[in-house]
Phi, psi and omega in degrees: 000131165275129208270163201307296184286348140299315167325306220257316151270013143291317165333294178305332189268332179289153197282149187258140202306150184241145139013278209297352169317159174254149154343306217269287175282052151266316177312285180334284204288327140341277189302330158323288200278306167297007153290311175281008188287142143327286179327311179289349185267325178301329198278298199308279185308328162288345181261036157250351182262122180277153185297162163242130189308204184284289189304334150324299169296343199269336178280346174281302197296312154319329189272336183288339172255024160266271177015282200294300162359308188235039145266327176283269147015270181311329176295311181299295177321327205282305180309357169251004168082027178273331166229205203259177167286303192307306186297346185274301226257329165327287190280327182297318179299339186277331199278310195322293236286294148323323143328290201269006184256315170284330173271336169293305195299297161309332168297285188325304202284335167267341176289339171287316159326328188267316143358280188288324175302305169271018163270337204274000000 
């Protein structure tokens, strides 16, 4: 993938199109160039990320905020000497994982929302 400013100077280096071009390659050469916009790829790849219904979100913010819970939970304990550390550090990466795995997804899925929004 190419980055902004690269485009913008592959632009500058290309020969400006003479006259005598056909249709089909201004097309060509068009279509060339949104296949490397970033954006138009960003664009491609966000309308594949599905919207999340009311009830998907309201069961992701459940879940996140048990995540945090026993996350909170798992602190105390280790700290009043009910497990070990190695079982502390066991469970905290799994709940972290999980945290951060439900918050991508509401993220992913609203940014795809913010999109669709501003196209309109």
């Amino acid at each position: 993938m190419l980055y902004p400013s690269e485009i913008l100077e592959r632009r500058k280096t290309l020969e400006p199109m003479s006259r005598n071009n056909t249709e089909v390659e201004r097309s060509a050469f068009e279509r060339h160039d949104e296949e490397e916009d970033p954006l138009a790829v960003y664009l491609k790849q966000i309308k594949k990320i599905p919207l999340l219904t009311a009830e998907e979100e309201k069961k992701s913010y459940i879940e996140i905020r048990y995540c945090k819970d026993m996350l909170a939970r798992l602190s105390r304990d280790k700290v009043a000497g009910k497990i070990s550390s190695a079982e502390y550090e066991r469970e905290r990466a799994i709940l972290e994982k999980k945290l951060v795995d439900v918050k991508n997804r509401i993220i992913t899925a609203n940014l795809r929302l913010v999109v669709s929004i501003a196209k309109k």
